[in-house]
C-alpha positions as CSV (number, residue, x, y, z in Angstrom):
1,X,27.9,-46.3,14.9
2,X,24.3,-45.5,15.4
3,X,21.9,-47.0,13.6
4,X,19.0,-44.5,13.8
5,X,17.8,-43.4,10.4
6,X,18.9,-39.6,9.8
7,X,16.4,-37.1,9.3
8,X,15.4,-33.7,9.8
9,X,13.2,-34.3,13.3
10,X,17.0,-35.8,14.5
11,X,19.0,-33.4,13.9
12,X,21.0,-30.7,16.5
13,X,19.0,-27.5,16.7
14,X,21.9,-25.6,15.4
15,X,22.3,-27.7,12.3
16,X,18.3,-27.2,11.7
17,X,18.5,-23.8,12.0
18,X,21.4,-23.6,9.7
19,X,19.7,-25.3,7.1
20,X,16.6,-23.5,7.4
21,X,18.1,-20.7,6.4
22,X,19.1,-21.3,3.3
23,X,15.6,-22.8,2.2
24,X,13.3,-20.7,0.4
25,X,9.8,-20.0,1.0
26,X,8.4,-23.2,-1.1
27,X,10.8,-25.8,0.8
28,X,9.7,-23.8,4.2
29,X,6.0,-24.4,2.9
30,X,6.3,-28.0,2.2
31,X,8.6,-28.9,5.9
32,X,5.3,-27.2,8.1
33,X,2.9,-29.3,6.5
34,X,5.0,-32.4,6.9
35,X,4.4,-33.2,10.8
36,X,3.8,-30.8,14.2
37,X,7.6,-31.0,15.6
38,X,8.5,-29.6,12.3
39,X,6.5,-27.1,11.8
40,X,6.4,-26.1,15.5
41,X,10.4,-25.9,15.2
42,X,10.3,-23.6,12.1
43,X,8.1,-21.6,13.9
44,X,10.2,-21.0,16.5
45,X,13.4,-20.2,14.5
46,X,14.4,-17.1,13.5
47,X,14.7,-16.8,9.5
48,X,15.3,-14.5,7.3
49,X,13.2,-14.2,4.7
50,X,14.3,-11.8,1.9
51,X,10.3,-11.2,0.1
52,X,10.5,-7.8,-1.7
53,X,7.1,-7.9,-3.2
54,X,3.6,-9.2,-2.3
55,X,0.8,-9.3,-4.5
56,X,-3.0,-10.5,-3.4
57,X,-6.0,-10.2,-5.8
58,X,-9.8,-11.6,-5.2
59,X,-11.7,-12.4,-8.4
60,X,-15.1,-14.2,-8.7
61,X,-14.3,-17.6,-7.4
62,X,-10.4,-16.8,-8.2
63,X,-8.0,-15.9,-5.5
64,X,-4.2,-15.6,-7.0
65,X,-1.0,-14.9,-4.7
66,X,2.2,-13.8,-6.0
67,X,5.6,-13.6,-4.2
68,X,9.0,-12.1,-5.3
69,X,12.0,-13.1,-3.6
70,X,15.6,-11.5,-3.4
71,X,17.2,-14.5,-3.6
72,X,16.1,-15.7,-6.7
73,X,15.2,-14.7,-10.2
74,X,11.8,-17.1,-10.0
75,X,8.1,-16.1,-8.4
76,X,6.0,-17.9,-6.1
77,X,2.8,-17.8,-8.6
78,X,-0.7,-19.7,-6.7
79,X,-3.7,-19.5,-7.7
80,X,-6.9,-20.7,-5.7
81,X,-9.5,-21.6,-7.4
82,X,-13.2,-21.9,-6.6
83,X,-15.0,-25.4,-8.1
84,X,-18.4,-27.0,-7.6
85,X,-17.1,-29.7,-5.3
86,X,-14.2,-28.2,-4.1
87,X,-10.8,-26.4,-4.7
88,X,-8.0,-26.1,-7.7
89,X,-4.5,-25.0,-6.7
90,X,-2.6,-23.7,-9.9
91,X,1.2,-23.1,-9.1
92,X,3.0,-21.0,-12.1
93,X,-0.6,-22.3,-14.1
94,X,0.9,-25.6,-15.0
95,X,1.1,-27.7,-12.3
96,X,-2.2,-28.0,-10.1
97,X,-3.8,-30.3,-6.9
98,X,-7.6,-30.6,-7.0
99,X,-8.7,-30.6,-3.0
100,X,-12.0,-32.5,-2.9
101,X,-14.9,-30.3,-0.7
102,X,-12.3,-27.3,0.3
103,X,-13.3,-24.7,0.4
104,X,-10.7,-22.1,-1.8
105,X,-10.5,-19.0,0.7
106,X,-9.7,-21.3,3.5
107,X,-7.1,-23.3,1.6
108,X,-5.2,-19.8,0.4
109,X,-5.8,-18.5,4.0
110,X,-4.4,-21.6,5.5
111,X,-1.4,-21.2,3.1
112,X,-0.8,-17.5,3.4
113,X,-0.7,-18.4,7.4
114,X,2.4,-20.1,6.8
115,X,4.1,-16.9,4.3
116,X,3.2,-14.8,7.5
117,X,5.3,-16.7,9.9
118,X,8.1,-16.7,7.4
119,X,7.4,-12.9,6.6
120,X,7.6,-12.1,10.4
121,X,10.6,-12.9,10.7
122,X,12.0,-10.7,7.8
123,X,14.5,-8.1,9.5
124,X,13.9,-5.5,6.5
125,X,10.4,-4.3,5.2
126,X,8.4,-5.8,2.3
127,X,9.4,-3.5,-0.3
128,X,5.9,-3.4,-1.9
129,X,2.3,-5.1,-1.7
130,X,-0.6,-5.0,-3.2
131,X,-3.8,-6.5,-1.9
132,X,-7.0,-6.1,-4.6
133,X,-11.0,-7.3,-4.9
134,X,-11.7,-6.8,-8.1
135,X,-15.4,-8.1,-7.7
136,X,-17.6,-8.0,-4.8
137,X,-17.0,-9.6,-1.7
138,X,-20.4,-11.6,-0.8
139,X,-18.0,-14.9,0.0
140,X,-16.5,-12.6,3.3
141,X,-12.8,-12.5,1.8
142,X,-11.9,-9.4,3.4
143,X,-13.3,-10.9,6.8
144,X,-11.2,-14.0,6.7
145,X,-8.1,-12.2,5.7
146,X,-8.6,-9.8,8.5
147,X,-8.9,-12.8,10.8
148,X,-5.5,-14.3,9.9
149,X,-3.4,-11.1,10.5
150,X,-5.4,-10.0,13.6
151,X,-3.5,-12.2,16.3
152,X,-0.1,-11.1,15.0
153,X,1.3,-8.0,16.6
154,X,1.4,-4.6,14.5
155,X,5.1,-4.5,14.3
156,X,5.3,-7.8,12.5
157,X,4.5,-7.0,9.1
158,X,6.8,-4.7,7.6
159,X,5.7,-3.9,4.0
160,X,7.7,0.1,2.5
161,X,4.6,0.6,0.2
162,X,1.2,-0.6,0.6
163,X,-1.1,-0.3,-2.5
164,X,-4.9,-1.6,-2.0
165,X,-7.5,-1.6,-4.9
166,X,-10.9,-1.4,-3.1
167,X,-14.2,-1.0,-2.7
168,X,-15.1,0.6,0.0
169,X,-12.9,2.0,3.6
170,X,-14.4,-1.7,5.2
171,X,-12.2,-3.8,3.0
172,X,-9.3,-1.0,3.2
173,X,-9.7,-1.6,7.5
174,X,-9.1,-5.4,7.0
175,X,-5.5,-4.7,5.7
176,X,-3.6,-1.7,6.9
177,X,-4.5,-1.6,11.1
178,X,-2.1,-5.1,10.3
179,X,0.7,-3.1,9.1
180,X,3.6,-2.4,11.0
181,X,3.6,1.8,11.1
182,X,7.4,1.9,11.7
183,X,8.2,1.0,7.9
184,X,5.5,2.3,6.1
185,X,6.1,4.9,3.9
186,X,3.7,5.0,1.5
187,X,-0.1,4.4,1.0
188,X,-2.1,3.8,-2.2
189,X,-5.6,3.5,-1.8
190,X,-7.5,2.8,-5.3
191,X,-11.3,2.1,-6.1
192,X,-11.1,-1.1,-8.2
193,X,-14.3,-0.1,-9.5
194,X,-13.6,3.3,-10.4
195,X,-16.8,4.5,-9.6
196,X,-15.9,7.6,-7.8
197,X,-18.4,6.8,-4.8
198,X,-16.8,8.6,-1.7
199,X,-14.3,7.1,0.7
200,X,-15.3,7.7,4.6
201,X,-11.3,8.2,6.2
202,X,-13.0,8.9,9.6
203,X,-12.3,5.8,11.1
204,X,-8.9,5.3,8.9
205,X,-7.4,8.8,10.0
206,X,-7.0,7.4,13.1
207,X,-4.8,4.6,12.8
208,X,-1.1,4.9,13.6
209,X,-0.6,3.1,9.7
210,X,-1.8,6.2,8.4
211,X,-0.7,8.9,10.6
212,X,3.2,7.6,9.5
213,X,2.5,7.9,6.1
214,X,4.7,10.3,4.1
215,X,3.4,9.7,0.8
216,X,-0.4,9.1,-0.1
217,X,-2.4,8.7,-2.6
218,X,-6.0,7.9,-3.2
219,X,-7.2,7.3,-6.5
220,X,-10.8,7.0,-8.4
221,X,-12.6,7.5,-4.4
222,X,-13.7,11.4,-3.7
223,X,-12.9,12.0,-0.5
224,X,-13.5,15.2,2.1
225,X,-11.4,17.8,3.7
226,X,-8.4,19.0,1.6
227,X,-7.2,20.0,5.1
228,X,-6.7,16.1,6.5
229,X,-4.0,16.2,3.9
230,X,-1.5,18.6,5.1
231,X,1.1,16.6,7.1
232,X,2.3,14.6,4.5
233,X,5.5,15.4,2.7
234,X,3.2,14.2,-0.7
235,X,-0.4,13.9,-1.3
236,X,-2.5,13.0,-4.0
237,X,-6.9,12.8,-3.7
238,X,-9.6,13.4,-5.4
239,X,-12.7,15.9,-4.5
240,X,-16.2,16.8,-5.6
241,X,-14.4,20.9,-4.5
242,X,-12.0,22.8,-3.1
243,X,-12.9,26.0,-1.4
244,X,-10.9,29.4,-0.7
245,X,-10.2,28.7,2.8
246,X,-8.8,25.5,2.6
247,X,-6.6,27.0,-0.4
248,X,-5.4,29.2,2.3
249,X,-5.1,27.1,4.9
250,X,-2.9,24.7,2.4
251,X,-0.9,27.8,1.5
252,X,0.4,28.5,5.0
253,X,0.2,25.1,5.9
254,X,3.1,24.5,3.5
255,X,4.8,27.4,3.7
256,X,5.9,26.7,7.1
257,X,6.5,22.9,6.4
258,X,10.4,22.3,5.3
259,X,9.7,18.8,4.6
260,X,6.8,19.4,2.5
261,X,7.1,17.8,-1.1
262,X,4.1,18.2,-3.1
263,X,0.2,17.9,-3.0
264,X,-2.4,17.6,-6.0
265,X,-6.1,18.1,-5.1
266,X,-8.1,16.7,-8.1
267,X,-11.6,18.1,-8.0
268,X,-15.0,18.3,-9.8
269,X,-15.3,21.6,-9.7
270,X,-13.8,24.3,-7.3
271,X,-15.9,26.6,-5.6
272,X,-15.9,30.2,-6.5
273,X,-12.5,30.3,-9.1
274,X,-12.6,34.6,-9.4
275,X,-12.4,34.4,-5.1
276,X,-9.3,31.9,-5.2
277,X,-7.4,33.7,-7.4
278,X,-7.6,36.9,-5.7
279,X,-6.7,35.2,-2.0
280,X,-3.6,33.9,-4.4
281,X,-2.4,37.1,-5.0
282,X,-2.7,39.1,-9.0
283,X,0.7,38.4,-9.3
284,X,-0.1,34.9,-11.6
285,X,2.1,33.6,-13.8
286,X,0.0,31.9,-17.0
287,X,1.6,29.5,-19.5
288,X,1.2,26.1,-20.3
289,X,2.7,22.8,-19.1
290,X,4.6,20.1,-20.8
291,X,2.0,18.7,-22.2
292,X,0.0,22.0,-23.7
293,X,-2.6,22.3,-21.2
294,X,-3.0,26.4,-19.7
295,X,-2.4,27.0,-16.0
296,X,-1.9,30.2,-13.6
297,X,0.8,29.5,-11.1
298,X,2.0,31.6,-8.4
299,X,5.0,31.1,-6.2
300,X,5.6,32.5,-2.6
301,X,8.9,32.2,-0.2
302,X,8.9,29.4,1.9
303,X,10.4,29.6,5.4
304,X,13.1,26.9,4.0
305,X,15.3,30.1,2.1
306,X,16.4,27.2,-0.5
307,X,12.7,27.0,-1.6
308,X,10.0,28.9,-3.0
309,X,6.2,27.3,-3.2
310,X,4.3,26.7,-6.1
311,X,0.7,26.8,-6.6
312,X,-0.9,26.0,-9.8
313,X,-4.3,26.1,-10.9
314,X,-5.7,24.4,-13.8
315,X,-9.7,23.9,-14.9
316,X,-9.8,20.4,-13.1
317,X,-7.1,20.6,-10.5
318,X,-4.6,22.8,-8.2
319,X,-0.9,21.7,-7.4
320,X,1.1,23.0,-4.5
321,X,4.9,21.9,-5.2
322,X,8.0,22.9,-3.0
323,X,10.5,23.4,-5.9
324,X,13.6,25.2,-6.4
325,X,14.3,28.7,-7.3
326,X,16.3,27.9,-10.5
327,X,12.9,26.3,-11.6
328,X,11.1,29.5,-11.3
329,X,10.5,30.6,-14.8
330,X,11.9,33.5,-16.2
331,X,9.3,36.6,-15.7
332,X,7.3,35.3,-12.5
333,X,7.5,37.2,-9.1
334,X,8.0,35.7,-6.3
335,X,6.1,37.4,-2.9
């Protein structure tokens, strides 16, 4: 009988591989940092991760990562904190390492580097992530993150629904080009500030992320052109106005889109009311939503026979919803 001592470097491939896959994401943490075969072997491997959610958040001298996994009831919770001479790693906020002179956004990128290469291998999407700065980046966060995901291909990370509370469309570029646009669905994109500055989409619009977006929303940033907003099935963005030709255009738009959900254009205030309501038609309907507030809604035949458009105006927004005809409240007409 051999002697040599058994380990994991000795093992068959096969029987690696199989064991591998029944480790989770803190046991496939731990083997990379133990030697270079190792690691270079789990690289190599094909896993499958099961991560369902993701959550990143940047906070003066705080960075915290939590990860939920399919396979088990219990969170990866890290937190990465910033000292004098140094970094603190909190796990679940009870047990911690101090890391003499590290620096605490290259310790959580060098950490994160490893969840990527167990995330890339994940055959389904990332259900949900969320990547937030709460404060402002002057330590170049949002640059080092961006580094770390650019040499991985964009078909790599598959995340359902990304959510990213922001400050400006910089820090939202250093996250979603990364994304792979074959899974995502859904796009939040939130001003962590909620200062209501305005969000430049120029450079973002162009992105294959955002052109496979079918649900959007953009929250606290005032943004331009209600037009940008009408190929996807649901929309949600806020405006300093809306004018009567881009009510129009949204009108048709939608009438002739069967796919088309809903859209809410949040606004300031909207220019010329008297002039919108007469391209609408005088055949308003005005009552009062669930909640008491008044609003004048019209409704128009969509080419989809099964459905009639909605359009509803109220003092501080307007609401085009593809709904059904049974929802069409007694005494409206419907052009």
């Amino acid at each position: 009988m051999s002697s040599e001592k058994l380990s994991l470097l000795n093992m068959p491939d096969v029987v690696m591989g199989n064991i591998l896959v029944y480790c989770d994401y803190e046991s496939y943490q731990t083997m990379q940092k133990t030697c270079h075969d190792l690691r270079n072997f789990i690289d190599d491997a094909t896993l499958e991760p099961h991560a369902n959610a993701i959550y990143i958040t940047m906070e003066t001298d705080l960075i915290s990562l939590d990860i939920y996994f399919d396979n088990t009831d219990q969170s990866l919770k890290l937190e990465y904190i910033r000292r004098k001479d140094g970094c603190l790693v909190e796990r679940y906020s009870r047990i911690s390492k101090f890391l003499k002179n590290q620096n605490y956004i290259e310790v959580f990128c060098q950490d994160f580097q490893i969840f990527l290469n167990y995330l890339k291998n994940q055959k389904t999407p990332t259900a949900y992530m969320k990547f937030v700065v709460h404060d402002k980046d002057d330590v170049g966060f949002c640059d080092r993150f961006k580094k770390i995901l650019n040499p991985l291909k964009p078909s790599e990370i598959k995340i359902s629904h990304l959510c990213l509370r922001v400050h400006n469309e910089s820090q939202v570029l250093s996250v979603l080009p990364y994304i792979s646009s074959k899974f995502l669905k859904k796009l939040e994109v939130i001003d962590s500030r909620r200062t209501d500055l305005d969000l430049d989409l120029t450079e973002i619009e162009n992105l294959e992320q955002w052109k496979a977006v079918e649900d959007l929303e953009i929250y606290s940033f005032h943004v331009r052109n209600p037009k940008r907003f009408s190929r996807f099935l649901r929309a949600k963005a806020n405006f300093m106005t809306v004018t009567v030709e881009e009510v129009e255009f949204l009108k048709k738009t939608f009438l002739s889109s069967p796919d088309f959900k809903s859209c809410k254009l949040t606004f300031i205030f909207m220019d010329d009311i008297p002039s919108i309501f007469r391209a609408l038609g005088a055949h308003s309907f005005t009552d009062h939503d669930y909640i008491g507030r008044s609003r004048r809604r019209w409704f128009f035949r969509s080419d989809d026979s099964e459905k009639v458009l909605s359009i509803e105006v109220y003092s501080d927004f307007i609401e085009f919803e593809n709904i059904d005809w049974v929802e069409v409240p007694v005494g409206a007409i419907v052009v």
